[in-house]
N, C-alpha and C positions, 0 to 999 in steps of 0.2 A: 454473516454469510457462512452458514453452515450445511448448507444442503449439495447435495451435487447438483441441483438445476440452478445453483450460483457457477457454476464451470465458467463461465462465460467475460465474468465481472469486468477481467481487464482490457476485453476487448471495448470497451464502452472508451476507452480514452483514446484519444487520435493518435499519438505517436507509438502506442504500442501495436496499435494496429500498424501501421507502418514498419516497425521493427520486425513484428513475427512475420508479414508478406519477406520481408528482408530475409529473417530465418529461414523462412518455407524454402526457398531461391536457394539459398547455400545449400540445405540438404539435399535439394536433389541432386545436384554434384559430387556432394559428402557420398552420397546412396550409390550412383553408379560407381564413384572411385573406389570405394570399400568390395566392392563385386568385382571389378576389371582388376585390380593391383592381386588380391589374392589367386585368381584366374590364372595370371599369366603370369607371375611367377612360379605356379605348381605345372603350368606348360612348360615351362622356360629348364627347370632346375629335377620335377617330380619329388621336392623333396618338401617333406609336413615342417622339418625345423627350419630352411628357409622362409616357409610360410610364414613362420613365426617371427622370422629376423625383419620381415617386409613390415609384418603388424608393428614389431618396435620400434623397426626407424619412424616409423606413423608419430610414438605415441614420447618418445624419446625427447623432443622438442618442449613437452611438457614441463616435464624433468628441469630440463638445462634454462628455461627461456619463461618458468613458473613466475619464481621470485620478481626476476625484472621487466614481467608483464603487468603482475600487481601493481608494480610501484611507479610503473610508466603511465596507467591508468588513473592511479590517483595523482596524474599530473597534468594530465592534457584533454583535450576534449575528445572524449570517449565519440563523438559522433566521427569526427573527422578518421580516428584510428580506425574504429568499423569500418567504415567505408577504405580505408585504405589496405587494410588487412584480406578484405575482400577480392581488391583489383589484383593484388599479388598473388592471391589463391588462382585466380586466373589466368593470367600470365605464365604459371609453372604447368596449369593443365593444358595448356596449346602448345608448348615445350613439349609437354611427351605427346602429347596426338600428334604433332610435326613427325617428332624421330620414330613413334610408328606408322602413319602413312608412308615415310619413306624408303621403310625396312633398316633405321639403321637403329634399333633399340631390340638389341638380342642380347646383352649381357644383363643379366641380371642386377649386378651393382649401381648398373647406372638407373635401373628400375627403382631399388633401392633409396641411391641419393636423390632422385626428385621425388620418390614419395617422404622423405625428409623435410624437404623444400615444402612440401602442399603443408606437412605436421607441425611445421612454423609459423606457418597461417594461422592455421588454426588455432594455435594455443594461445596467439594475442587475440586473435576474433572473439575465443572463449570465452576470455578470462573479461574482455570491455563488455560482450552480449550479457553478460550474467550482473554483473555491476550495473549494467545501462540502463537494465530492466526495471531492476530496485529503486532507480533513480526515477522514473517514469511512473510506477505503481505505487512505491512507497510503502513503508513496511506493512500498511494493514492489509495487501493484498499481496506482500511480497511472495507466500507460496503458491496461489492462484495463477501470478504473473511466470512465474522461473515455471511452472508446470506448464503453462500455455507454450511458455517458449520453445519446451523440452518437447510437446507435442508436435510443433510445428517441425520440428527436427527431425521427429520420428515419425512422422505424414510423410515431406517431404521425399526421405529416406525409402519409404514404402513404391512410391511411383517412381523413384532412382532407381532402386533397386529391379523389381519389372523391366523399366527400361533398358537398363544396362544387359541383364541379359539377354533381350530379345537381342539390342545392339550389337552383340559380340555377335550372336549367329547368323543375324543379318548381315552385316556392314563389318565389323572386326571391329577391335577395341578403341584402335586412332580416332574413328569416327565416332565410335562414343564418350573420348577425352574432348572432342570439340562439343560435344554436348554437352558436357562438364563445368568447361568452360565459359560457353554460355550464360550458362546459370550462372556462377560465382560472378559475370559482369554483370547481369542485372541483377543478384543482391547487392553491388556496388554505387548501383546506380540508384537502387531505393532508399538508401539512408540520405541521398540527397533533399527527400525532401521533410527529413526528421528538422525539430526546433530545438527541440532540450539536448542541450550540448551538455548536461551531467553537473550534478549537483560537486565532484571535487573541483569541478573549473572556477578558481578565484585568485583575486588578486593577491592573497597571502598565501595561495599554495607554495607547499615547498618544493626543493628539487627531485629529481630523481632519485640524485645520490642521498637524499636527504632520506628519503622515500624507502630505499633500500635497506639504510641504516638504521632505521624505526623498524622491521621487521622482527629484531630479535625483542627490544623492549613491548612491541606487539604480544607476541607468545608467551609472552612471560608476565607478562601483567593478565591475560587471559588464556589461563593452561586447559579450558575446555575447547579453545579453539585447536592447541597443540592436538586434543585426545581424539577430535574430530580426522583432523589431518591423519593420523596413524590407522583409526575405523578405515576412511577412504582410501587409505592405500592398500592395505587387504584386502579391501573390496573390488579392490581393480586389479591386483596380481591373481588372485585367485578365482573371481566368481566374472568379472569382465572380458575376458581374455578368451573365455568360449568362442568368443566368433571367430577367434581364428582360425578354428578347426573347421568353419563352417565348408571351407574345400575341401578337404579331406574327408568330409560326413559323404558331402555330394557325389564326390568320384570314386572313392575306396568302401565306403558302405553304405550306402543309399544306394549308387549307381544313376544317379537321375542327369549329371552332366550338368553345361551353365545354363540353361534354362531351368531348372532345378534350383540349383543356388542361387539363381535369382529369387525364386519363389519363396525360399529356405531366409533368407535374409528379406526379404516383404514379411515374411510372419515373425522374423525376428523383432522388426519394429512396429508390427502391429501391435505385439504383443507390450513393446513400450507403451504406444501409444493409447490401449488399456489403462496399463498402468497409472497412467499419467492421467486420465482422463477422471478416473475415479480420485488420483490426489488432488485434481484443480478444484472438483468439488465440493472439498474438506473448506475451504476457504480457511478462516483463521482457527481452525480447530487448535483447542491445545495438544497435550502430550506429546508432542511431535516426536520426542526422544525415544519414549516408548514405541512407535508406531515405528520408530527408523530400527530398532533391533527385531522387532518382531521380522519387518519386511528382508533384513537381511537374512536371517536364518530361515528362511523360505525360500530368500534366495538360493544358499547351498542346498536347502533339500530337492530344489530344481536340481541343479546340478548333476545331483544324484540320479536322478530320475534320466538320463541320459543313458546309463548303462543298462536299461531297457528298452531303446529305442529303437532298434533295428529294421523296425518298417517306420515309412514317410510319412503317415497320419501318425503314427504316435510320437515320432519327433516333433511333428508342427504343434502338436497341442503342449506338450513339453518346453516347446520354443517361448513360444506362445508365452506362459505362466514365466519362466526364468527371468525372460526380458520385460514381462510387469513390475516382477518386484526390484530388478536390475535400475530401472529409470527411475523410478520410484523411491530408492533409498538414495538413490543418485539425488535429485531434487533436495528431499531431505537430510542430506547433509549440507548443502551447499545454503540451504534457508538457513539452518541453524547456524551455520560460519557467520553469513552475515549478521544474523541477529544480535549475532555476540557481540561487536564491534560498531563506532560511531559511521556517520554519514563518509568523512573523511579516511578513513581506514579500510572503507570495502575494496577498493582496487586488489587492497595488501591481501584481504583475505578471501578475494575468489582467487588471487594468483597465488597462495599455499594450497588451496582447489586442486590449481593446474597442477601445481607441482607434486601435491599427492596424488594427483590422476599418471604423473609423468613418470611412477614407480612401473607402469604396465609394462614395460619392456621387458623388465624380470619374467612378470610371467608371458609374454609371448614368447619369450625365445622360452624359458622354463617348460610352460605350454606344450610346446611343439618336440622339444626336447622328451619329455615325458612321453607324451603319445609316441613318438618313435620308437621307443623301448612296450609298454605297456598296451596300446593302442589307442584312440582317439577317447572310444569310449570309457575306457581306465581311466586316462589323463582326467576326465571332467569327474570323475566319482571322486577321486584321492580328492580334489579341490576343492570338490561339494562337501565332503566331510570335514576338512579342514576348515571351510567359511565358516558353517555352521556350529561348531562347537569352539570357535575363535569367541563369535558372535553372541554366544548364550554366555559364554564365560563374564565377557565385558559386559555383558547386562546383566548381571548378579554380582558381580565385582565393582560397578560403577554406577550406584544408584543414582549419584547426583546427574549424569546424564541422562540417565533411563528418565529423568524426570522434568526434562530441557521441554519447554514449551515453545 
């Protein structure tokens, strides 16, 4: 399966079908919350490094809740925790569309702490979808599968997004947290009718804490997993963390308002879902090593390409290209973690994933910090440059990975 008219492959198996309709469902939640939480905190506060402190608390959960998601994953039935990590996702988003229908969510922190609550969700949902999938496809389709899923993310994310800001200028944001909501309950309610409860569930599996304790002899018997982990966290401090600025593009220089940034973040995940669309039809290509530094260092020269963007068509095509090669490397690190490691140890190593995903906070608040002093479009050039000569460096410095299949 090497062509891109194989994109499709993993759809052919029944539960993955069921998993990514599951996926589709959570993004579009994921899509309108990422639009409404940045919205109304730069209404709330006017200020680009709060924007930034909202995006952390999001991604923060990662960080703190990485490790012993991994290792809770390779304990229990990954179906049951999906669907359970879902309902909760739920639950937090009819909590804040309550206290904004009622008018009583005007401080900002408390904005803050339940977008916390939703990034806790999330980072076990993450860290079981990405394991669950491997478990379903099996590694000879494993990047087909993790790409199909990441697509369904960034679809989903695309009609969130649209919606949510039509939402805010319709109807205000309350009513598009219960739309939020919605969705995250029927992604809860599709994994009901998943079979494959994941290949860690056995009678000799060990504890959690067992689980936990095996993570250091993990990294150390496999130091290409460690060197992955470190890639993925500068990839998220530095070249991820764009979207936060995406309020700040919309209102301070673009001018185009939340209809706008709605539209600004649909082409954000369009542009994933490009990306992603041309890696699902690599199928089991090799060099994947290679192909994950090339994509990164195009990532930062995206970046870059930011501090020409001052009219709206040249940012969306800009958008556009950034957030291809964004998903894209994204995928490909996360195939390669897995690969590294047996059937029984993926829990462990999509949750060092999370936790190198869980580094973003630095750069959101960094991020937003930055653009204050500089301006939005500064902030993403200094980072573009930094990605990308991070990026070329460790792929001249590290052939054994440049050479990860």
């Amino acid at each position: 399966m090497t062509g891109i008219g194989n994109w499709a492959a993993s759809l052919r198996i029944r539960d993955f079908r069921l998993l990514w309709a599951s996926t589709l469902l959570y993004s579009l939640a994921t899509g309108m919350e990422q639009v409404s939480v940045g919205w109304l905190i730069f209404e709330l506060t006017g200020s680009e490094l709060m924007v930034g402190v909202g995006a952390a608390a999001r991604m923060l959960p990662f960080f703190l809740f990485g490790i012993l998601s991994g290792a809770i994953t390779d304990r229990w039935d990954r179906r049951l925790l999906l669907g359970i990590g879902n309902l909760g996702a739920a639950i937090v988003a009819m909590v804040m569309a309550l206290l904004l229908l009622l008018g009583g969510l005007t401080n900002v922190w408390v904005v803050v702490a339940l977008v916390g609550a939703l990034g806790s969700m999330f980072a076990f949902t993450l860290t079981v979808r990405q394991t669950y999938t491997f478990d379903i496809v099996g590694s000879g389709l494993s990047l087909n599968g993790l790409a199909l899923g990441a697509m369904a993310m960034q679809g989903g994310g695309i009609i969130g997004s649209l919606a949510s800001g039509a939402l805010i200028e319709v109807a205000g944001a309350g009513w598009q947290f219960v739309a939020a909501g919605a969705c995250y309950l029927c992604a809860a309610l599709a994994t009901l009718a998943l079979h494959n409860p994941g290949r860690s569930v056995r009678a000799t599996a060990t504890s959690v804490w067992e689980n936990l304790a095996g993570y250091v002899s993990l990294v150390r018997s496999r130091r290409f997993l460690l060197a992955l982990m470190l890639l993925t966290a500068v990839t998220e401090v530095l070249g991820f963390t764009h979207m936060t600025l995406l309020p700040v593009f919309a209102k301070d220089v673009l001018h185009v308002g939340p209809t706008g940034l709605g539209i600004m973040t649909a082409f954000r995940q369009m542009g994933g879902l490009l990306g992603l669309w041309l890696l699902a039809g690599l199928g089991t290509s090799r060099k994947k090593g290679l192909m994950m530094f090339v994509t990164a260092i195009g990532f930062g020269g995206g970046l870059m390409a930011f501090s020409l963007s001052s009219n709206i068509l040249v940012f969306l095509v800009v958008l556009l290209f950034v957030n291809a090669c964004a998903m894209a490397v994204d995928t490909l690190y996360k195939t390669l973690m897995q690969g590294l490691v047996s059937d029984e140890e993926r829990g462990r190593a999509m949750g060092s994933w999370v936790l190198s995903i869980g580094f973003a906070p630095v750069g959101h608040v960094g991020v937003g910090g930055l653009a204050s002093a500089v301006g939005a479009q500064g902030a993403l050039l200094i980072n573009g440059v930094i990605l990308s000569v991070v990026s070329l460096i460790t792929m001249i410095a590290m052939p054994n990975i440049r050479r990860l299949d």
